[in-house]
Backbone as JSON Lines, residues from 0, in Angstrom:
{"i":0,"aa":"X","n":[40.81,56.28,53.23],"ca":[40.27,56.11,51.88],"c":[39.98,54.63,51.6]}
{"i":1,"aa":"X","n":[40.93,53.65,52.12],"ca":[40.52,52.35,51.68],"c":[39.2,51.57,52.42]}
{"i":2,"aa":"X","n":[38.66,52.5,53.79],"ca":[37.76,51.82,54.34],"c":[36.71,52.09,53.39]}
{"i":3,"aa":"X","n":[36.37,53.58,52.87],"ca":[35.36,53.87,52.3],"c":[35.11,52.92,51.08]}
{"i":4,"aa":"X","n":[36.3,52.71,50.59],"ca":[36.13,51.79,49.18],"c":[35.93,50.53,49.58]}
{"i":5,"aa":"X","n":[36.3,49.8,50.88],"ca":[36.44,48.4,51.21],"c":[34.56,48.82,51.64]}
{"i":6,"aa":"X","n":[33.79,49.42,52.46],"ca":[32.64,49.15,52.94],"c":[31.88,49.35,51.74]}
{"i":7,"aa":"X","n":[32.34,50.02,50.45],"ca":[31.76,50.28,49.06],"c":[31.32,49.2,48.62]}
{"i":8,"aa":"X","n":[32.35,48.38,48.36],"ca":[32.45,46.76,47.95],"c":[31.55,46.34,48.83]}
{"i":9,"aa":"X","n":[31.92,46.05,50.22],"ca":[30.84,44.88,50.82],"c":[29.41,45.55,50.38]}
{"i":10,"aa":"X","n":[28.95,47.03,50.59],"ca":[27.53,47.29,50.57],"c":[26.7,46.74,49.32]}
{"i":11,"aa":"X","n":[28.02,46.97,47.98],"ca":[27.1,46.64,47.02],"c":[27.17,45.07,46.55]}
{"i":12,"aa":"X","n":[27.87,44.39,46.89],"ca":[27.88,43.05,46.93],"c":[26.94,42.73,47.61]}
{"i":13,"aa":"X","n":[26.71,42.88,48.7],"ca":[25.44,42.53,49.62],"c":[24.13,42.79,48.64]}
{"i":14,"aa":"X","n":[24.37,43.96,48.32],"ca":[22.52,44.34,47.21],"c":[22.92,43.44,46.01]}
{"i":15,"aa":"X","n":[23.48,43.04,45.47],"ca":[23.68,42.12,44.42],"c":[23.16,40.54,44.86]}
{"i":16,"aa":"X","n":[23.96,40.56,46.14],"ca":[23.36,38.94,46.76],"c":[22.0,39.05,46.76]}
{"i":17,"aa":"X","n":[21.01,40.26,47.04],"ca":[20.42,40.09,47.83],"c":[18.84,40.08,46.53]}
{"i":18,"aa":"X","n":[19.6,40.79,45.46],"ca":[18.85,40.4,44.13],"c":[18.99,38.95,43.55]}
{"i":19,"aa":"X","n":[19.71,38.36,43.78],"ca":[20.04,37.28,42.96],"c":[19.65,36.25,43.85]}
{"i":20,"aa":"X","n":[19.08,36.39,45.37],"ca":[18.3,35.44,45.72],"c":[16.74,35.95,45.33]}
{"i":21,"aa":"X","n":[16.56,36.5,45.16],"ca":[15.32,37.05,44.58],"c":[14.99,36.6,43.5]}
{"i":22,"aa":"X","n":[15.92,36.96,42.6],"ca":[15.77,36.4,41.19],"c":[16.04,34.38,40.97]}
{"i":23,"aa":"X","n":[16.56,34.06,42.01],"ca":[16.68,32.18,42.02],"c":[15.14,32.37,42.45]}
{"i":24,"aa":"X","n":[14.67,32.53,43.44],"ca":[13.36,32.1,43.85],"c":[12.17,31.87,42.94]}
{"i":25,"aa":"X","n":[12.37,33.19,41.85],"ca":[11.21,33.53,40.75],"c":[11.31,32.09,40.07]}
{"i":26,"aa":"X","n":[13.01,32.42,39.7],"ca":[13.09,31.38,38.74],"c":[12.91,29.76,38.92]}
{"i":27,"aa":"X","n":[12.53,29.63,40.22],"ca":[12.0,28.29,40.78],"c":[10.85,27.99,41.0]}
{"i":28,"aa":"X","n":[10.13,29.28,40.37],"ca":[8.21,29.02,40.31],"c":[7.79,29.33,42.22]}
{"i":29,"aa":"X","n":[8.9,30.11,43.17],"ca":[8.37,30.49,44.24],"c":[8.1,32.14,43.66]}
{"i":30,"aa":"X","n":[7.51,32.48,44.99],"ca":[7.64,33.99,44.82],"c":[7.79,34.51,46.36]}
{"i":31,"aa":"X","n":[8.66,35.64,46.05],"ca":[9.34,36.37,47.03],"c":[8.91,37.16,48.0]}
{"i":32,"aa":"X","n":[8.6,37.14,49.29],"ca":[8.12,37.91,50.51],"c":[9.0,39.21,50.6]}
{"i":33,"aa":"X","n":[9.04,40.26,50.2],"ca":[9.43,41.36,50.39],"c":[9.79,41.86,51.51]}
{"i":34,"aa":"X","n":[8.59,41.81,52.91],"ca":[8.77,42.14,53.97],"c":[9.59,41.06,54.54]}
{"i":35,"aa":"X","n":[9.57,39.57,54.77],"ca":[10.12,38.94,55.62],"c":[11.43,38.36,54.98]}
{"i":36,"aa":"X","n":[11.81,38.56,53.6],"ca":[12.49,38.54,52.75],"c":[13.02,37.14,52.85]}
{"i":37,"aa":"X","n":[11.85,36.64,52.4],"ca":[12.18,34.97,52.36],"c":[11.18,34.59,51.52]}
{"i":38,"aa":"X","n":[12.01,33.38,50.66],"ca":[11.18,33.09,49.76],"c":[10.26,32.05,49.61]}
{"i":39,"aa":"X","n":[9.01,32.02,49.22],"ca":[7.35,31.26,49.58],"c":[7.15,30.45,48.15]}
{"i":40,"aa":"X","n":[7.65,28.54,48.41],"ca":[6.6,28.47,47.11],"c":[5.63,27.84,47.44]}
């Protein structure tokens, strides 16, 4: 039971990181490559 909840945590921490570099980029006047998931200003 605790792996399921421990890989719970990392998965959605990871999608949280993975918005919130998304959302720094905008907010730096770049914009975000979707496919190569890196950000272009």
């Amino acid at each position: 039971m605790r792996k399921i909840l421990f890989l719970a945590a990392v998965l959605s921490s990871l999608a949280l990181t993975g918005c919130d570099a998304k959302d720094a980029c905008l907010d730096q006047g770049g914009s975000y490559n979707e496919t190569t998931k890196q950000c272009e200003k």
